[in-house]
C-alpha positions, 0 to 999 in steps of 0.5 A: 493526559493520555498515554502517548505511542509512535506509530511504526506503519499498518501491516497486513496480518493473516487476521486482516490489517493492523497498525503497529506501534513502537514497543510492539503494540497492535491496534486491529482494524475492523470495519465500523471501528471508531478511529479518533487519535491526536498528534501530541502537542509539540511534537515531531515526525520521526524517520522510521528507520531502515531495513527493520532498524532504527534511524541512527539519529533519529532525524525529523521528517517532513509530514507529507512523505509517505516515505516517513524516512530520512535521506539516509535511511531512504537511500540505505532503504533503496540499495537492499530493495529488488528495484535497485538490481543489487540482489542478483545473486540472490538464492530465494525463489520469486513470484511475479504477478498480476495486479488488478486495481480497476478497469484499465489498472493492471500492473505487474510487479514482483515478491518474495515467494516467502510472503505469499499474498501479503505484498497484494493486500499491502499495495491495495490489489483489488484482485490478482494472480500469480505469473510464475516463480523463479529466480530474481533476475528471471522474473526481473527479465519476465517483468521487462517483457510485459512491459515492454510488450503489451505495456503493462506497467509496473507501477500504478499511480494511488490516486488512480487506485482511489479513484476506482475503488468506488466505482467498480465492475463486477468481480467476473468482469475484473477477472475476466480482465486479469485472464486475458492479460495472464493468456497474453503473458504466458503466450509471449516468447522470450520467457527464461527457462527458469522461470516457472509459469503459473495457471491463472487463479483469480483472487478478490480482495474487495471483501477483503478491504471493504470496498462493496458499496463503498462510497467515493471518497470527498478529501484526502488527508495531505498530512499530520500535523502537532495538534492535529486530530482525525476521529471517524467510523472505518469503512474499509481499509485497502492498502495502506489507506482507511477509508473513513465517515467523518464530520467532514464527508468520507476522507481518505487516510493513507496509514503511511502519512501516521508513521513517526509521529506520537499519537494520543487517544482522541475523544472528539468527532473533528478532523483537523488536519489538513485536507485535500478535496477529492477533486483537486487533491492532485495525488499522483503518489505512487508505491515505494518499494517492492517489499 
């Protein structure tokens, strides 16, 4: 029998996407790799934990939550989270930005100076730029502002991102997009003083993720299930889903969906788990969380 491996989520690394695994182990994920595992017989999904540690319990989770966490650990997930406006005395530096995910699709969001660019590859961005950098409750107030002002969203639902993924414009005309939200947002008054505004710098990620020529997905994958199997060839990775070539047309895997669940090697070419079709697969999930 196979060797066996709990899958703790994919991450973004500097070398490009990864799904990660307990104990450590790394699996790369390089477009037109053969992806094929099989949920172990028998099997349960288990809470991932929280803040980086064990769940204490190690409780089963449904197989249908991206948040792949117990009700506890969600809970203690939330409270140490931005969004949950416990962090004000926080002393680290924060960057708002801009994320551009198809026509129409523009969200502002907030992360930690230290990450970089990592939460904009993490949350599928197709392109970006950075607002300015302040403390926490400043880019708190600068993210209220453009809501409030030019209704720019903090929150993009991922089957919209999905959805436009296979259908995009050409990269001057998203950036174009992203310079006259930027020159509309640095404009509006009410802008604390401590937090700095930043120059607009368009970043693309579609070579990044894969997503020229990518054709439109048929099927979402809605869950993992024991026994279940996936096997495909990878087109591109966004976010947290692979987009991939299978016996049943192109399906969408949301990595999230994998996390708690033991997975083997598979040999086979099926998909079966269940599935969604494009059209009907009423995805209207949103991303979780900040960082």
């Amino acid at each position: 029998m196979s060797q066996a491996w709990r899958c703790t989520g994919l991450r973004w690394g500097d070398g490009g996407p990864l799904l990660e695994w307990e104990g450590g182990r790394r699996s790369g994920l390089e477009r037109g790799k053969r992806v094929a595992f099989a949920v172990v017989a028998g099997g349960a999904r288990i809470c991932g934990g929280a803040r980086g540690h064990a769940c204490p319990v190690r409780a089963e989770v449904p197989g249908r939550g991206t948040g792949g966490r117990c009700e506890e650990c969600a809970r203690l997930d939330r409270a140490h989270s931005v969004a949950a406006d416990t962090l004000a005395d926080d002393p680290r530096p924060y960057r708002v930005y801009l994320a551009w995910f198809g026509p129409g699709l523009i969200k502002v969001g907030i992360t930690g100076a230290r990450r970089g660019p990592a939460r904009l590859l993490e949350q599928g961005a197709v392109a970006w730029t950075w607002l300015g950098q302040g403390p926490l409750m400043a880019a708190r107030r600068v993210e209220e502002l453009l809501r409030a002002a030019l209704r720019v969203p903090d929150r993009i639902p991922y089957a919209d991102k999905r959805t436009a993924r296979s259908a995009l414009p050409p990269q001057d005309e998203r950036a174009a997009e992203l310079a006259h939200t930027h020159a509309r947002a640095v404009a509006l008054d009410g802008w604390p003083e401590t937090l700095k505004r930043a120059p607009f710098r368009a970043v693309d990620h579609a070579e990044v993720f894969g997503l020229d020529g990518l054709p439109r997905a048929e099927g979402v994958v809605s869950e993992l299930v024991a026994r279940g199997a996936v096997s495909g060839r990878l087109l591109a990775v966004a976010g947290p889903d692979l987009h991939l070539a299978t016996v049943r047309g192109v399906l969408v895997l949301d990595t999230r969906l994998m996390t708690g669940w033991e997975l083997t090697a598979a040999g086979g070419d099926e998909v079966t788990v269940p599935v969604r079709e494009w059209a009907d697969s009423g995805d209207t999930g949103v991303q979780d969380g900040l960082f």
